[in-house]
N, C-alpha and C positions, 0 to 999 in steps of 0.2 A: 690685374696687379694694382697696388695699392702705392702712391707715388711719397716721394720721401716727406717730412716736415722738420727741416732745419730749424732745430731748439735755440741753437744759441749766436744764430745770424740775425743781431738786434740793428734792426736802422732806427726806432725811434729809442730815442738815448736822453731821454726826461728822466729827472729825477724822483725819487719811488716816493709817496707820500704813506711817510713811515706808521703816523696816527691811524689812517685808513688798514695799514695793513696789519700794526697792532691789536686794532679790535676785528676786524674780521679773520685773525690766526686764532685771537683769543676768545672766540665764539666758539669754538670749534675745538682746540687743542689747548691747553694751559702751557705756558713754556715759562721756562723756567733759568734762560739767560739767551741774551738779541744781540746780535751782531749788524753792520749794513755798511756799503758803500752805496757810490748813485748809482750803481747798476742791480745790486743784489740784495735782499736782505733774507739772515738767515737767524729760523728758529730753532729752538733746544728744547724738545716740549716730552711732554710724558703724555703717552697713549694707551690706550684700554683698545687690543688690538680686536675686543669681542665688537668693536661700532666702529673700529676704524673705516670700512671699506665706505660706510655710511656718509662719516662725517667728513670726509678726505672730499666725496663729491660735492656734497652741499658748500665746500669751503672751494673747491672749484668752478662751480658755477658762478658765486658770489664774488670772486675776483676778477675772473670771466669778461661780470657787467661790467668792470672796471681796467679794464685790459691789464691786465695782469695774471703770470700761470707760476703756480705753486709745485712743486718739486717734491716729493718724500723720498728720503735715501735711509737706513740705517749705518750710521756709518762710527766704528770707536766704540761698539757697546751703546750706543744714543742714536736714539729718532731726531730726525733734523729735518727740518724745511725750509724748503730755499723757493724762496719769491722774488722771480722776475719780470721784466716789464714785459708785455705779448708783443711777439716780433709785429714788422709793418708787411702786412701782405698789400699789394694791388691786387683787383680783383678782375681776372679776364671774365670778357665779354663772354656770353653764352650762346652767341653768333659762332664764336671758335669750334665751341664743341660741336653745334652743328655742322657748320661747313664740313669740319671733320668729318662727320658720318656722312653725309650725303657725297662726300669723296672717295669715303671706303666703300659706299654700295658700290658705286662707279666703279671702281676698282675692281672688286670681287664679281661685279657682272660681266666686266669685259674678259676676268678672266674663267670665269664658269665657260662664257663663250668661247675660248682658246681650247680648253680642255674638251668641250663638247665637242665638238669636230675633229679632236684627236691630237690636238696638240699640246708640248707644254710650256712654251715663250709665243711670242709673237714675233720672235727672228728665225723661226723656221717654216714661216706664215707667207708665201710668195705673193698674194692679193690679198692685203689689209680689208678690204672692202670683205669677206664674209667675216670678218668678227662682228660685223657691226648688224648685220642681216638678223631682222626680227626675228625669227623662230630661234637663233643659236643665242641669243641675245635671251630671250624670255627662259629655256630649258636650261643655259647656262644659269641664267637668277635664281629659277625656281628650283634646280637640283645642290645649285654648289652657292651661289652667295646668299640665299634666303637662312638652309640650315649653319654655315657658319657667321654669319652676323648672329643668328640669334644665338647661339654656344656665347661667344665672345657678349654679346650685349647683359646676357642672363647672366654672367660671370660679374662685370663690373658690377649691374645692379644690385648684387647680390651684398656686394660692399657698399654700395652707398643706401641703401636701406638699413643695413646694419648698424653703419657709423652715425646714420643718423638719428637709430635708437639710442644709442650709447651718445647722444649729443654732441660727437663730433662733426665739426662743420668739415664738408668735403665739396669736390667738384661733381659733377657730371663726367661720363666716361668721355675721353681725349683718345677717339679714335687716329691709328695711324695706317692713311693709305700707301698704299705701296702700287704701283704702274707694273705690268707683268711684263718687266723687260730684265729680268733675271735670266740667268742661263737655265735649263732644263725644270728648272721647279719654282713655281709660282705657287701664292694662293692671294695677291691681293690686298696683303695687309699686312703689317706687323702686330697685331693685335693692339688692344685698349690699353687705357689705366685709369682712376682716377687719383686726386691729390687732393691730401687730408690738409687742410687749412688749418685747423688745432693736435695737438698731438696726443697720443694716446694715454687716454689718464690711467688705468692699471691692465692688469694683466688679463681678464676678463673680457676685455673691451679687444687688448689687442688679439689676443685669440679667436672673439668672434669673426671680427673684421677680417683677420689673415683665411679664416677657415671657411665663411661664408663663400668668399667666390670662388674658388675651385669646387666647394659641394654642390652650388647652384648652377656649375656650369658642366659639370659631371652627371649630373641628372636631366642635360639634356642633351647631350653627347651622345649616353646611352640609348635613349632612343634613334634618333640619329643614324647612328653608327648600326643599330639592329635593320632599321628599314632603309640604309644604303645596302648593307651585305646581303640581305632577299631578292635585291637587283642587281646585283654581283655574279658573276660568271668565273668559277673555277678554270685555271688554262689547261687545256690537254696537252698541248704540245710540251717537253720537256728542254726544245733547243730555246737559247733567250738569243731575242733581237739582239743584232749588235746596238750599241748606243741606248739601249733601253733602259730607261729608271728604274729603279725597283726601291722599293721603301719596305722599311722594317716592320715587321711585326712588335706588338707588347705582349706579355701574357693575356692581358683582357681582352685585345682584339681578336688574340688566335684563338683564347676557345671561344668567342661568339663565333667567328668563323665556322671554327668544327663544326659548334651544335645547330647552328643554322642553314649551312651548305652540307653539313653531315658528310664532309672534308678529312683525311686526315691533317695532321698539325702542319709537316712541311711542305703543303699543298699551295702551289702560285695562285694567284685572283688575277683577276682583272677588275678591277676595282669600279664601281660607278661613282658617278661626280657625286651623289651625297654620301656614299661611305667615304669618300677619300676627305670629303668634310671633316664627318664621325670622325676618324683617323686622325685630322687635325685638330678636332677638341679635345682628345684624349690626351694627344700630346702635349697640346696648351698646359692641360690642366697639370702633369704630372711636372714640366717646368716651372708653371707658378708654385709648385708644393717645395722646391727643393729647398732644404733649411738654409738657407745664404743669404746674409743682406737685408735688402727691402723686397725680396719677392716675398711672396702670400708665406713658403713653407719658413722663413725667416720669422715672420709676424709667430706664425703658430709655436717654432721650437725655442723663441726667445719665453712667450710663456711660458712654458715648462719647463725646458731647462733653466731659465737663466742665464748667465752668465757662459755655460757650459752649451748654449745654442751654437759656438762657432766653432766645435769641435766637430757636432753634427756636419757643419759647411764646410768644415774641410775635410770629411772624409767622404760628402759628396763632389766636388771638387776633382777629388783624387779620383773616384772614381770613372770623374766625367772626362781628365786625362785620357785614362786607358780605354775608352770606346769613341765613340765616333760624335765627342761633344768639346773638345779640345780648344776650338777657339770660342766658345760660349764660355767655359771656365776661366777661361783667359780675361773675357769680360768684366765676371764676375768677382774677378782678383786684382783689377784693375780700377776698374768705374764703381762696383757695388759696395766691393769689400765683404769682409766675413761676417765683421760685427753688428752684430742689431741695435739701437740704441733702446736703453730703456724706457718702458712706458712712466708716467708720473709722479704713479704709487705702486712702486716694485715690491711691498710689504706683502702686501694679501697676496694666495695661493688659491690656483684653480680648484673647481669642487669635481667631484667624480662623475659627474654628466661630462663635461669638457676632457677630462684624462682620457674618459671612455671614446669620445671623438677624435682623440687626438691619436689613438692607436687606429681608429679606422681612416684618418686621414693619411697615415703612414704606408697601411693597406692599398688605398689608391695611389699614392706614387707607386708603391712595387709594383702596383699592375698596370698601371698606365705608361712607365716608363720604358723608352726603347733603347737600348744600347746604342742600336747603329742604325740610326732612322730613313737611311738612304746609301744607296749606293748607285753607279752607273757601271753596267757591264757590255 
């Protein structure tokens, strides 16, 4: 997941050196009447939208060096640019990110070792001392925290490779561990993020960015998830445990199931520690997809639709109401909100490679997503 960048949370508050920004708008854009206070200054320029996407970057780079970010809105019939001063980031340590991870391995191996031995907390655990016993400890890593750190790692990198084509500066992925002291269902972590230090300059950029890591984490998921469910044991028995978890099916999981266990569809598993991984990158990814906010699916349908992205979010919303994701949406109407902010340069339009992906992106939510991803019976 791709972490927010507050456009208009300015702490250095110098005043705009209006000559500098006269000839480098006017390198780029002719305009044609200047406005400014000491926070803003805004252009009125006439555009040949056939070099815009062109000139729009080299005029962003170039203020860039100067800390300074440039705005395109069309707004009243008139292209207008508005330049501001570049907000003041502190730059965390790169110590952070790691510790982070080296806490999330920790995490997801003590709890691969929970799960190895049949459990799913550590308060149903009556001698602490076998979680820690080498062999559940190595089987727990090698089965369940090696394939989901790598889901989850492959996903963030997938964004910060990206962003750093498209020259946005970003962080390192900000793993978060989690200690498997949850009631009944752990995995170890709340997943990753990273956070883009400059903001998305157009619609190109933030669609790549949004769309990269759920596809780079979806492609390895799938394997994943194929060679947990080959070690996967269909249940005979039809009575369920009392107290026993049961997790949801996706469409995607049930027919690898089918065709690999050669299962019918509403057949129980018994699941192994790396499918129940698989399972959990699927799931990631179809979360990260949904149009709302600052998740990935926000990045993607603010592209394309525009403005018209937070209709998407709330009819996924609505939908996450009425199944078994209620207090997640609650979340997301709360802390995320619906709206996406826009990228730069909202002017240019995606080309038909990116439309083409963005209907196979939509493709992976509906088949990654679970309605009711768990129950206890």
């Amino acid at each position: 997941m791709v972490g927010k960048w507050r456009l208009y949370k300015q702490e250095n508050n110098n005043f705009l050196d209006v000559d500098l920004l006269k000839k480098e708008v006017g390198k780029q854009f002719p305009f044609y009447d200047f406005k400014h206070n000491n926070n803003t200054a805004i252009f009125f320029c006439r555009i040949d939208k056939g070099s815009l996407e062109e000139k729009f970057n080299l005029l962003r780079e170039s203020l860039n060096k100067q800390n300074y970010v440039p705005i395109l809105r069309y707004e009243k019939g008139e292209d207008v640019i508005y330049v501001i001063k570049k907000p003041y980031r502190k730059e965390k340590s790169i110590w952070i990110n790691i510790l982070l991870i080296i806490s999330t391995i920790i995490t997801t191996i003590i709890t691969g070792s929970i799960l190895y031995i049949g459990h799913n907390d550590i308060w149903s655990i009556s001698d602490y001392l076998i979680i820690f016993n080498i062999n559940n400890l190595f089987y727990g890593g090698l089965l369940f925290a090696l394939p989901l750190i790598s889901i989850l790692f492959i996903h963030e990198m997938g964004h910060y490779f990206i962003s750093k084509k498209h020259g946005i500066k970003t962080s390192l992925p900000f793993f978060i561990p989690v200690p498997p002291v949850l009631p009944n269902f752990n995995i170890g972590t709340f997943g990753a993020l990273i956070s883009s230090h400059d903001p998305m300059p157009n619609k190109k950029a933030l669609f790549d960015v949004g769309i990269s890591g759920p596809l780079a984490g979806f492609f390895v998921a799938i394997p994943v998830t194929i060679i947990g469910l080959m070690f996967s044991v269909p249940t005979v028995s039809t009575d369920a445990i009392p107290s026993e978890f049961i997790l949801g099916p996706s469409i995607l999981f049930s027919l690898l199931s089918g065709w690999i266990l050669n299962i019918p569809y509403d057949t129980s598993i018994d699941l192994s520690l790396t499918a129940f991984a698989g399972w959990i990158g699927l799931l990631i990814t179809s979360i990260n997809l949904l149009p709302a906010g600052q998740l990935d699916g926000g990045h993607i349908f603010r592209a394309v639709l525009g403005d018209k992205q937070k209709y998407a979010g709330w009819i996924a919303v609505i939908i996450m109401i009425f199944t078994g994701w209620t207090f997640f949406a609650l979340i997301i109407i709360l802390l995320m909100g619906m709206m996406h902010p826009p990228p730069l340069n909202d002017n240019t339009e995606l080309d038909l490679k990116r439309k083409i992906l963005f209907f196979i992106a939509l493709g992976i939510l509906i088949l990654c997503f679970i309605p009711f991803p768990f129950r206890i019976i």
